[in-house]
N, C-alpha and C positions, 0 to 999 in steps of 0.2 A: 577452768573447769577441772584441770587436773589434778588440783589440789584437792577441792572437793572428793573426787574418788580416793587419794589417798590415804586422805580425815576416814570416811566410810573404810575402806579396806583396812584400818589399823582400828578400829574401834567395832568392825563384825567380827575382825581377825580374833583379835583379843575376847571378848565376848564368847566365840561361838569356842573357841579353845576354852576357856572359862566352864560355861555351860556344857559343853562334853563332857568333862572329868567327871561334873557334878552326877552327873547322869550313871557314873561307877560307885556311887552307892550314899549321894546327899538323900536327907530323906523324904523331901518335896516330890524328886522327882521319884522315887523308889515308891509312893505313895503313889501318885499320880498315873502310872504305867500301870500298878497293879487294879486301879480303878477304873482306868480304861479295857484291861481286862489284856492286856499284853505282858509278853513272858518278860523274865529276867535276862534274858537271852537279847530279844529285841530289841530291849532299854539299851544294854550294851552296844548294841550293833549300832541305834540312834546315837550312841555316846561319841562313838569311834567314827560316823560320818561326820558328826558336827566338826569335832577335832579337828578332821581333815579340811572341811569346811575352810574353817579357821585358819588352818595352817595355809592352804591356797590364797585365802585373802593376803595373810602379810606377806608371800610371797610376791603377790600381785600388787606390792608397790613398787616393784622391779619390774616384773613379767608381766605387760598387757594381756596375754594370753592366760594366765595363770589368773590374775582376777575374775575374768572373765568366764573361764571355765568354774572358777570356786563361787561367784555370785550366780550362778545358772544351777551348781551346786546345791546351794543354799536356797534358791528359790524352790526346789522338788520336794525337798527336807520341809519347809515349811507350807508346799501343798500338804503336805502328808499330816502335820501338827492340826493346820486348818480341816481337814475334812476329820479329822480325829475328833476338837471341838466341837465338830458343824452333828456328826451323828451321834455327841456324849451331852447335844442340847446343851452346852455350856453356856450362860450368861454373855452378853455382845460382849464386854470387854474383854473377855478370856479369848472368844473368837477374832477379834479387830486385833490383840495378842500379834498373830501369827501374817495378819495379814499384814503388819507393820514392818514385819523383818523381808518378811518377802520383797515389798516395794523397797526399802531399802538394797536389800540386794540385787532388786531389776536394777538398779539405778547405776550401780560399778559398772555391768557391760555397757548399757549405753554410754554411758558418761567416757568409756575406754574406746567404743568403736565407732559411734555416731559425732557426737562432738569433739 
């Protein structure tokens, strides 16, 4: 099962460092934040969590505790994506979206501290 977590933590890592940057001025998400009706500011601030996010995961193929703490990370991030869809009445698959990264992300601390 270890391995599993480390597949996961090298492909949320990359990902969510990926999707951060994007978040500093791609134009999806630059669209999307102002649609939701959130600052330039905020987008940022979401940019710079994910980042970290990210950056805790590929640490967290070293540090049990560091995945750990970046997938419990990543699951708050994406309560916050998912209730953002759930009040912008977006489409299920836009919602089911958020709630896919999340369970992947539950799955690094279990997979770290249960099994």
């Amino acid at each position: 099962m270890q391995i599993v977590s480390i597949i996961l933590e090298i492909i949320l890592g990359v990902g969510y460092v990926i999707v951060g940057f994007m978040k500093f001025g791609a134009k999806e998400p630059v669209e999307s934040f102002k649609q939701y009706g959130y600052s330039d500011g905020f987008r940022i601030l979401v940019g710079i969590a994910e980042i970290l996010g990210g950056i805790g995961m590929l640490i967290g193929i070293w540090s049990q505790l560091a995945g750990t703490l970046a997938g419990l990370w990543i699951v708050v991030i994406m309560l916050g994506a998912l209730v953002t869809q759930i009040r912008a009445k977006s489409h299920a698959n836009e919602v089911m979206l958020p709630v896919y990264f999340l369970v992947l992300a539950l799955v690094v601390p279990v997979l770290n501290w249960i099994v």
